[in-house]
VOMI-283867 format. One record per atom (N, C-alpha, C, CB): x, y, z. Coordinates in steps of 0.1 Angstrom, whole numbers, padded with zeros to 4 digits, always signed. Atoms other than C-alpha are relative to their C-alpha. Glycine has a CB too. Layout:
BEGIN
XYZ
...
This chain:
BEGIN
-0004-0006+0013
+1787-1560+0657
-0004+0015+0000
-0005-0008-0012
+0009-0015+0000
+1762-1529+0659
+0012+0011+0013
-0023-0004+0010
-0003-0006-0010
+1782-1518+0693
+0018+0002-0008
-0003-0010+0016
-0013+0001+0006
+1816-1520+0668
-0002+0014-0008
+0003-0015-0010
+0002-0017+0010
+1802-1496+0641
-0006+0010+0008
-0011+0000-0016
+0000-0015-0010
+1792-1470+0669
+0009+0003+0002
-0006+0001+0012
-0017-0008-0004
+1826-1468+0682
+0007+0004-0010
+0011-0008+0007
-0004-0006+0009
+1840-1466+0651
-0010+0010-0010
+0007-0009-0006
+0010-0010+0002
+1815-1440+0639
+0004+0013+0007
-0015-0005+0004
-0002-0006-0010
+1823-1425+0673
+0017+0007-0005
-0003-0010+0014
-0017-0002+0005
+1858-1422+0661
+0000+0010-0010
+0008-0015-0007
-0003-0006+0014
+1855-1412+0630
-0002+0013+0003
-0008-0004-0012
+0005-0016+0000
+1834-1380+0638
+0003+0006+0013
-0016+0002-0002
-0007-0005-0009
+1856-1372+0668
+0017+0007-0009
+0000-0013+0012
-0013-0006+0008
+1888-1373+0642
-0006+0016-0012
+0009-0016-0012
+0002-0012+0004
+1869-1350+0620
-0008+0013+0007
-0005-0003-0012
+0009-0012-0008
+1854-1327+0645
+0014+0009+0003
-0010-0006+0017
-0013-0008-0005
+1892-1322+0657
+0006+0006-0006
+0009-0004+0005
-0007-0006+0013
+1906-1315+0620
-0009+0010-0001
+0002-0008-0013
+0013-0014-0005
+1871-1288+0622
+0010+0011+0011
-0018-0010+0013
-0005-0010-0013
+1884-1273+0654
+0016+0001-0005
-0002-0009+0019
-0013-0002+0007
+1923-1272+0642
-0004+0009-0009
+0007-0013-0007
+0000-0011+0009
+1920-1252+0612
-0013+0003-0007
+0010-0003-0010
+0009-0007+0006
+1887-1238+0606
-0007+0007+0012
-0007-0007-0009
+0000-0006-0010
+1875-1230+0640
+0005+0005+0012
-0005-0003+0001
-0006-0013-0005
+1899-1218+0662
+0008+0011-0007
+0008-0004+0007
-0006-0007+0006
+1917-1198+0638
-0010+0015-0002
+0006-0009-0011
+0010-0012+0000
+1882-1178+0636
-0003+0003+0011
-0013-0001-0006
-0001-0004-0012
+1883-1170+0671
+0005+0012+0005
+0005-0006+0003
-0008-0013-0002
+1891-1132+0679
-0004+0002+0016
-0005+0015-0012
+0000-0005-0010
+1900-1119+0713
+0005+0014+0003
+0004-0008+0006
-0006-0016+0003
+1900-1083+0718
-0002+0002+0019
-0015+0014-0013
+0003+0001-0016
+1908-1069+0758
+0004+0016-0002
+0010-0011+0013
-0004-0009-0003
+1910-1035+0771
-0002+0005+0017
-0005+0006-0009
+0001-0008-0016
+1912-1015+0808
-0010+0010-0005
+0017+0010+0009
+0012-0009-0003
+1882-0995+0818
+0009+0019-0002
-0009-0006+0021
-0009-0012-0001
+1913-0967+0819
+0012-0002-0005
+0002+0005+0014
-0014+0005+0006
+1946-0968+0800
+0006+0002+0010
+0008+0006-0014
-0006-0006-0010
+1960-0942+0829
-0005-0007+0012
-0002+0014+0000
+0010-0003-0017
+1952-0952+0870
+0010+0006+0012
-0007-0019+0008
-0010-0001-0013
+1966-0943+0903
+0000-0015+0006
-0007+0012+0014
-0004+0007-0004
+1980-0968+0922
-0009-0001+0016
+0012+0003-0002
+0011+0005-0012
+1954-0984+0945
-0010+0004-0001
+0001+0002+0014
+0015-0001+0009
+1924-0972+0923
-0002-0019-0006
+0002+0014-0019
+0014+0010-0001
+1896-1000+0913
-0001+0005-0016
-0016+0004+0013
+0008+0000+0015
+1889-1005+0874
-0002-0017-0006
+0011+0011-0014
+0004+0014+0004
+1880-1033+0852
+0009-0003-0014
-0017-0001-0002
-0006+0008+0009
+1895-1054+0826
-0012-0010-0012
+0009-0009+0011
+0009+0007+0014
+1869-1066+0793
+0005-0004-0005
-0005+0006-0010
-0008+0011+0016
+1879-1094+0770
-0015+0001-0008
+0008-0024+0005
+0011+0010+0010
+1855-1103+0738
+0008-0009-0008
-0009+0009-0011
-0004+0013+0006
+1857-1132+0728
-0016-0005-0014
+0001-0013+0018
+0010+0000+0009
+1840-1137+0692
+0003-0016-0007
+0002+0014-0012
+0000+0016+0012
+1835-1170+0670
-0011+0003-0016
-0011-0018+0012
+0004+0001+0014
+1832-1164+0634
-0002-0007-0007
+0003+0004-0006
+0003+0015+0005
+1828-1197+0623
-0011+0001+0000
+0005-0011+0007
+0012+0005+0005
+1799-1215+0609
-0004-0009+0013
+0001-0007-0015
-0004+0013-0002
+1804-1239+0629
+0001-0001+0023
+0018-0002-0012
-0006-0002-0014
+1800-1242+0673
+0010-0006+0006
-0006-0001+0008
-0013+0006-0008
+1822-1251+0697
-0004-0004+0012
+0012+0010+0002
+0005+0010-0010
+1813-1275+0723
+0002+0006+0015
+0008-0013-0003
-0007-0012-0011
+1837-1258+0750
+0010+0001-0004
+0003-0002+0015
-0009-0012-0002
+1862-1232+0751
+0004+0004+0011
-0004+0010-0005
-0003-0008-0014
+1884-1228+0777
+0016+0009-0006
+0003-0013+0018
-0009-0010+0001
+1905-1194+0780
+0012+0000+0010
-0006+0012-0001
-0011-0005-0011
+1937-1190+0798
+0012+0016+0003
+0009-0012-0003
-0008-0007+0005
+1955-1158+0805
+0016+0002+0010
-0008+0013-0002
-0009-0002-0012
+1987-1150+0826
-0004+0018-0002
+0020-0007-0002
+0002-0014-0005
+1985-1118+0843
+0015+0002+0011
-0018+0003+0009
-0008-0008-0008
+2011-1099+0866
-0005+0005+0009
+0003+0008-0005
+0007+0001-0014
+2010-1101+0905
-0004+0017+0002
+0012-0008+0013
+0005-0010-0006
+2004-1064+0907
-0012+0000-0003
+0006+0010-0003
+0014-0002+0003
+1968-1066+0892
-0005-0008+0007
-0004-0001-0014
+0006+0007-0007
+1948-1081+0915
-0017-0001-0005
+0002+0005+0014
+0013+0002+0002
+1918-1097+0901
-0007-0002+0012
-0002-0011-0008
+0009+0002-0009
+1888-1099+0920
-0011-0013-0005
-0007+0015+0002
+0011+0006+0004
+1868-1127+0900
+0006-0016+0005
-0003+0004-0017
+0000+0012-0008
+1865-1163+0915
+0011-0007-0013
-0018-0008+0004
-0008+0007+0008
+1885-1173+0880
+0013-0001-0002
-0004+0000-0008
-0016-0004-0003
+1917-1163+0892
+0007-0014+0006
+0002+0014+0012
-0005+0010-0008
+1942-1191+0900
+0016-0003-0001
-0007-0011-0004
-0018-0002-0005
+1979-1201+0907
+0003-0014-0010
+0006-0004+0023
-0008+0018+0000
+2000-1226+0885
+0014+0005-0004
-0008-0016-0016
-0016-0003-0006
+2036-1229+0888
+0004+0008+0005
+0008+0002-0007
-0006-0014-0006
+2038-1199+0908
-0005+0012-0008
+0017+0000-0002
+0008-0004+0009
+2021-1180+0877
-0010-0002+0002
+0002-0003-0008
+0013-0005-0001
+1990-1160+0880
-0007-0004-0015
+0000+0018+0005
+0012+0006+0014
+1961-1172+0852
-0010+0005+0008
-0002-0020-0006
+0016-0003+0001
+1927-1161+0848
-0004-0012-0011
-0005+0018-0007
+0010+0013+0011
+1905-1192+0833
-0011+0001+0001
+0000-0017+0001
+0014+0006+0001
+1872-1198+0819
-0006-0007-0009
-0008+0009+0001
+0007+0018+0009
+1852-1224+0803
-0013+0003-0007
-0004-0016+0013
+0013-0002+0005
+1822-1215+0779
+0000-0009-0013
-0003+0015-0003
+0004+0001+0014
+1805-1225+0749
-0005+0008-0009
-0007-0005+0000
-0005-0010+0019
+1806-1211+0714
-0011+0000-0008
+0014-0008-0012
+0009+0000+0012
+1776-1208+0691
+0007+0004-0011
-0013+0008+0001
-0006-0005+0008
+1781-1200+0658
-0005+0015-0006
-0001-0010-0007
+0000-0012+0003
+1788-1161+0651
-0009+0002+0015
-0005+0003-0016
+0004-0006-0011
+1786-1156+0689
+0010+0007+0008
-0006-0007+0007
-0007-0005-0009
+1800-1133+0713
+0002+0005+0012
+0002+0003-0004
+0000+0001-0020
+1812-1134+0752
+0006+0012+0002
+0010-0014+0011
-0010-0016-0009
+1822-1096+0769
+0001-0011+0012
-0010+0021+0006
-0001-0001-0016
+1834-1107+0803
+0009+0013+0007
+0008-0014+0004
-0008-0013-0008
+1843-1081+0827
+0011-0006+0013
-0014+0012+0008
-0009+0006-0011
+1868-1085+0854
+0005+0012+0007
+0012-0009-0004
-0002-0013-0007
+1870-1063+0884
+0017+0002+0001
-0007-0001+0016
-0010+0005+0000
+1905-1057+0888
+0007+0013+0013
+0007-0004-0016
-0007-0014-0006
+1928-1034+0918
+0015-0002+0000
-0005+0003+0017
-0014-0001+0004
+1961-1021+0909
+0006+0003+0010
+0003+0009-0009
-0003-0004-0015
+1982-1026+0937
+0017+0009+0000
+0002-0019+0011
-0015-0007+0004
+2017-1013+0923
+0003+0010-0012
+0009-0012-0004
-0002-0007+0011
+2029-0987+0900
+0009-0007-0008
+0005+0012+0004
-0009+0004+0013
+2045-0995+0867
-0010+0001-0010
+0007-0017+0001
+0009-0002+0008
+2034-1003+0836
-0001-0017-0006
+0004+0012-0011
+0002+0014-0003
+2014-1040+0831
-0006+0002-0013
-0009-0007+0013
+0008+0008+0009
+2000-1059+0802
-0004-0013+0000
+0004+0000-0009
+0007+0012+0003
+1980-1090+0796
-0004+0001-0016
-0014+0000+0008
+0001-0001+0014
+1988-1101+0762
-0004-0016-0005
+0015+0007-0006
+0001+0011+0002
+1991-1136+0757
-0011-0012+0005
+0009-0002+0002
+0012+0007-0002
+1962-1163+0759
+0000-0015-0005
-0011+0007-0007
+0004+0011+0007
+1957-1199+0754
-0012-0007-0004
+0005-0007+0005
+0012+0008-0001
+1927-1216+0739
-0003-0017-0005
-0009+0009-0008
+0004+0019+0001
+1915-1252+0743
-0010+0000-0002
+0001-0011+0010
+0015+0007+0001
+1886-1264+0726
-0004-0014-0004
-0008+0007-0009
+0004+0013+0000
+1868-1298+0727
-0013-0006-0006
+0001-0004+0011
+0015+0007+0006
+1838-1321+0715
-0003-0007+0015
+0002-0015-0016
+0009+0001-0010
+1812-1330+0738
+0007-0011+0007
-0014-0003-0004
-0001+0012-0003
+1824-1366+0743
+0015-0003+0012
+0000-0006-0014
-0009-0004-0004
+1859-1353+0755
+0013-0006-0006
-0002+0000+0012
-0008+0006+0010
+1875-1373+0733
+0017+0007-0002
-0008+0002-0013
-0008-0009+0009
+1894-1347+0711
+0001+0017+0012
-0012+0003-0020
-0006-0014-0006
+1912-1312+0726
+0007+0005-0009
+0008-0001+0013
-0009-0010+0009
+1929-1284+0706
+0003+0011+0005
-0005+0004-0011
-0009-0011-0004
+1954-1259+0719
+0002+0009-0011
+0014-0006+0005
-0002-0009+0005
+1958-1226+0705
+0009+0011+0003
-0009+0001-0001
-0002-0017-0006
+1976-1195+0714
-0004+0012-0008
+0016+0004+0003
+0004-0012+0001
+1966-1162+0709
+0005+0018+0003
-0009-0004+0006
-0004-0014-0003
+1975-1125+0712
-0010+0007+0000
+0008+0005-0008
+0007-0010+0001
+1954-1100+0723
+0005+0005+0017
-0016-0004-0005
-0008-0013-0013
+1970-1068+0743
-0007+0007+0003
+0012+0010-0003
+0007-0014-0009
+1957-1047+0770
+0014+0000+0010
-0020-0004+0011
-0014-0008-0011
+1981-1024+0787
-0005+0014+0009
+0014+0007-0013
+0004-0009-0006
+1975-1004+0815
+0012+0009+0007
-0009-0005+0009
-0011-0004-0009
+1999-0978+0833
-0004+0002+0014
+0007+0012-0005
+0000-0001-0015
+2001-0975+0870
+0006+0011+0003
+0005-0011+0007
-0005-0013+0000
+2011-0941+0882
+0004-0001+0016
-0012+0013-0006
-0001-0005-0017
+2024-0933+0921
-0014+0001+0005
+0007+0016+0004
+0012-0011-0010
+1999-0928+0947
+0000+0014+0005
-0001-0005+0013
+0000-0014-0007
+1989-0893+0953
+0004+0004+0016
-0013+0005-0001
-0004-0005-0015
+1999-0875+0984
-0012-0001+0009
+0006+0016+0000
+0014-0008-0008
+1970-0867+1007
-0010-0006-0015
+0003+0025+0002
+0012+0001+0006
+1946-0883+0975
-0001+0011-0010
-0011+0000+0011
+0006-0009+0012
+1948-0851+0954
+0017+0009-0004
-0017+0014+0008
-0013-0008+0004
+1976-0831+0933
+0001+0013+0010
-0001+0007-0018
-0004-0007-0010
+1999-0806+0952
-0006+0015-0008
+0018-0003+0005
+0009-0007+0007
+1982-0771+0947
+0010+0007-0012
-0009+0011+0010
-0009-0004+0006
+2013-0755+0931
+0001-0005-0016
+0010-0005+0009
+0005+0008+0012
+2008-0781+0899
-0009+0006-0007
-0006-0012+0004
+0014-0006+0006
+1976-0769+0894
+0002+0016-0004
-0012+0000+0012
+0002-0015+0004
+1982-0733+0894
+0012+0006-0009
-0003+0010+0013
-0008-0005+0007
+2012-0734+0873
+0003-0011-0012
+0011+0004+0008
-0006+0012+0014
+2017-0748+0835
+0010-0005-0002
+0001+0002-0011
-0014+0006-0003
+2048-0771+0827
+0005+0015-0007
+0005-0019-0008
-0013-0010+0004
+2075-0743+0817
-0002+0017+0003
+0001-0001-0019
+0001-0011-0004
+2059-0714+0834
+0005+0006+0008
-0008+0001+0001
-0005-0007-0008
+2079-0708+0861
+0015+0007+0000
+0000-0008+0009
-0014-0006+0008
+2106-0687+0863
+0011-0003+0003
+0003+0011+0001
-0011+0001-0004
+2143-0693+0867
+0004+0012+0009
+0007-0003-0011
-0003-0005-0010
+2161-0683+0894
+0013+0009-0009
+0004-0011+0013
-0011-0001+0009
+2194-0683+0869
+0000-0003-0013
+0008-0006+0003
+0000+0007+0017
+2203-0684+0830
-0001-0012+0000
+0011+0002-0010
-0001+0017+0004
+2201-0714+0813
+0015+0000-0008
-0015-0007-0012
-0016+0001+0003
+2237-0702+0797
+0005+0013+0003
+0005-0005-0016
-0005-0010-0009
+2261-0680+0806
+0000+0012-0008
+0014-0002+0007
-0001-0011+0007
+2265-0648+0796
+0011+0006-0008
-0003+0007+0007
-0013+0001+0008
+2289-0641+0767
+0008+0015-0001
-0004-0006-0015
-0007-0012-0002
+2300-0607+0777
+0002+0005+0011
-0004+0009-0005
């Protein structure tokens, strides 16, 4: 009988831990990301910061983050991984209450264009593993990717002349007489 009202006990405060985690603690969950550089060259080295905050009263047992990223950014952190063919960054912590995780992430830009990492999923659970809660999230970091330099450095010509300083060879309209 005693081994009856533990499991249902066990129950009970697994269903209300999950209605907890549903709408009162993931929803206080902010994720903010940015590039060490908005601008880079192409086959420069910077980094990639998420924070991850929990404003809740209340912790969180674990927290795992998921992001998709775009094959031109090449992470460098062991939490990089492949599913369906789709690049993700994951990681798995725990949440005190009114705490907050920076992680950094090396990252090398192997292509020009212009990339973001916006979208995020979060799953959090009770110790027991019971209960899980899916979330998505938004939080945008956008970096541009620029050409690779010639030779590593601007051509000197660039340098020693401002945009609209040079002169024309010819009008820019014709001449009305």
């Amino acid at each position: 009988m005693n081994l009856l009202i533990v499991f249902l006990l066990l129950l009970l405060l697994t269903a209300i831990y999950r209605l907890l985690l549903r709408f009162v603690c993931l929803p206080q969950i902010t994720i903010e990301r940015h590039f060490s550089k908005p601008v880079v060259f192409e086959g420069e080295h910077g980094e990639m910061v998420e924070i991850i905050s929990n404003h809740s009263i209340f912790p969180i047992a674990w927290l795992r983050l998921e992001s998709s990223i775009a094959n031109a950014l090449q992470f460098t952190a062991k939490a990089e991984m492949n599913l369906n063919g789709d690049r993700h960054i994951q990681g798995m912590f725990t949440l005190m209450p009114r705490q907050r995780i920076i992680r950094r992430y090396p990252v090398h830009f192997l292509r020009r264009g212009s990339y973001q990492v916006s979208s995020s999923a979060i799953t959090a659970g009770d110790v027991t593993g019971l209960c899980h809660v899916t979330m998505d999230k938004t939080a945008y970091a956008g970096v541009l990717v620029r050409p690779r330099l010639l030779n590593g450095e601007l051509p000197v010509e660039w340098i020693s002349m401002g945009i609209g300083e040079r002169q024309s060879r010819r009008s820019l309209t014709a001449d009305p007489f």
